[in-house]
C-alpha positions as CSV (number, residue, x, y, z in Angstrom):
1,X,-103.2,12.6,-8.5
2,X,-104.8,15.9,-10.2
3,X,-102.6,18.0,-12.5
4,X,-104.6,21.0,-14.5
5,X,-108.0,19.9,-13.6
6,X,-107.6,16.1,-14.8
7,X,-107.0,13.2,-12.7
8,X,-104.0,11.4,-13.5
9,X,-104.2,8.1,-11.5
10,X,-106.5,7.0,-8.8
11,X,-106.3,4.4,-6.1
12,X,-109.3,2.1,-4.9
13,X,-108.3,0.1,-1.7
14,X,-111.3,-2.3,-0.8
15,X,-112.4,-2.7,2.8
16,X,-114.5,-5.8,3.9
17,X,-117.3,-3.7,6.5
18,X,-118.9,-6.2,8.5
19,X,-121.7,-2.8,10.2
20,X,-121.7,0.1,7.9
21,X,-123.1,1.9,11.0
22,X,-119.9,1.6,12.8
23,X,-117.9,2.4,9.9
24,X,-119.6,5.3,9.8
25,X,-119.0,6.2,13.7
26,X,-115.5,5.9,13.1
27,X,-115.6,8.5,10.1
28,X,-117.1,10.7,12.4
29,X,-114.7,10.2,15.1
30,X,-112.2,11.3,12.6
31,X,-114.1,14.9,12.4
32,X,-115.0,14.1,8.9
33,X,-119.0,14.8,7.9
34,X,-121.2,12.9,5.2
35,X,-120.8,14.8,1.9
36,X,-123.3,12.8,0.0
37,X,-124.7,9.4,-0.3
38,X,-123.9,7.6,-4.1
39,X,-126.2,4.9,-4.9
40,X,-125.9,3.5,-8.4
41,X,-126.3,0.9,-10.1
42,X,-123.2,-1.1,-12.7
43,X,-123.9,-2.3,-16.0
44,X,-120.6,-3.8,-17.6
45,X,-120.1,-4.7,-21.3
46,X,-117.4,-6.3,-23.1
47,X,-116.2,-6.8,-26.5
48,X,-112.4,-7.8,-27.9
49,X,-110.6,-7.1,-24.4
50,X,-112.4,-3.7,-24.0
51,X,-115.0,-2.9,-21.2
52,X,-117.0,-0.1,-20.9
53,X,-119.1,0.3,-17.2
54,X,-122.3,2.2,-17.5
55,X,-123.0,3.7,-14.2
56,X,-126.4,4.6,-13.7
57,X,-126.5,7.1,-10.5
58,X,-129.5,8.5,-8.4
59,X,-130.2,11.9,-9.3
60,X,-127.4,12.0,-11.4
61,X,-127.4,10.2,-14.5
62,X,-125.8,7.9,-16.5
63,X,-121.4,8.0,-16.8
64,X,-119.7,5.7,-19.2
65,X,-116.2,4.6,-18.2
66,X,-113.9,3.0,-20.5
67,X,-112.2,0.4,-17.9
68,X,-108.8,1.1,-17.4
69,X,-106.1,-1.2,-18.4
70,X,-103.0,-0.5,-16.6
71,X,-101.2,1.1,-13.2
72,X,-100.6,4.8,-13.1
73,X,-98.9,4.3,-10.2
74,X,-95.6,5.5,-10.6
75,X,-95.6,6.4,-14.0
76,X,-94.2,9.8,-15.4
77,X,-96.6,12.4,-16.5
78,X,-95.1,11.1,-20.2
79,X,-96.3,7.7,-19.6
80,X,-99.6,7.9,-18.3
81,X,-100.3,10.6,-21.5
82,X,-99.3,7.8,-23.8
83,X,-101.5,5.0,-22.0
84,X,-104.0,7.6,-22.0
85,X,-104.3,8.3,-25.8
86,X,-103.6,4.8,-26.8
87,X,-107.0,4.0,-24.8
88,X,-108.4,7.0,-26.8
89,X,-107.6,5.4,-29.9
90,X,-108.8,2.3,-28.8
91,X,-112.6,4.1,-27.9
92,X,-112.5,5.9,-30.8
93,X,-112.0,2.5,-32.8
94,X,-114.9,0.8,-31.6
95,X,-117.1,3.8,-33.6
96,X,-118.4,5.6,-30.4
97,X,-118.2,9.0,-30.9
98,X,-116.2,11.0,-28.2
99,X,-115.2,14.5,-27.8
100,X,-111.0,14.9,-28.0
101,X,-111.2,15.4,-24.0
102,X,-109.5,12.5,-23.1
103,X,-109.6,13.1,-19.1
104,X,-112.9,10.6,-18.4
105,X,-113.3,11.6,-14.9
106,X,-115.6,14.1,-14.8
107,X,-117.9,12.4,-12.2
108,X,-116.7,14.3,-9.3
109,X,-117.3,17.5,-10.7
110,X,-120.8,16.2,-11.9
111,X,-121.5,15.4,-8.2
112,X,-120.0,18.7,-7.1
113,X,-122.4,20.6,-9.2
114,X,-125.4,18.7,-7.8
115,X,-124.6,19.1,-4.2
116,X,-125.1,22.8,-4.6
């Protein structure tokens, strides 16, 4: 879900692909087109319960995702603020400085800007 630019909650649904080709065929079926290929690479580190993934992306860059704890789904807007800001407080702990933007996805628009 999006609400004033930020994303609120997200959900990943894994798929077991046996031919990526195929996969593919039936996207294009579907009328949809390739918007661009993602190829990264996951570096994950933990300390006291808390994980941050580096993402290191082709032609992109590096992103740093704090890894979230709980379910959005569901939730008031109220609710996921407060989960929100409690991770916040919980970055801002570990001494890493951070600016007060506490939306952290900002990858899609990163990728937006490089696909023009």
């Amino acid at each position: 879900m999006i609400l004033s630019g930020n994303v609120i909650s997200e959900q990943k649904i894994s798929l077991d692909i046996q031919d990526i080709e195929k996969a593919k065929k039936i996207f294009e079926c579907l009328g949809f087109n390739e918007l661009i290929e993602v190829k990264y690479h996951v570096i994950v580190y933990a300390k006291d319960g808390i994980e941050f993934a580096f993402q290191i992306v082709e032609n992109l860059g590096t992103l740093i995702e704090f890894e979230n704890e709980s379910d959005f789904e569901g939730k008031t807007l109220g609710e996921i603020n407060s989960v929100k800001q409690k991770m916040f407080e919980k970055i801002k702990n570990t001494g890493i400085q951070i600016s007060n933007d506490i939306d952290i996805k900002k990858a899609y628009e990163l990728i937006k800007m490089n696909l023009k």
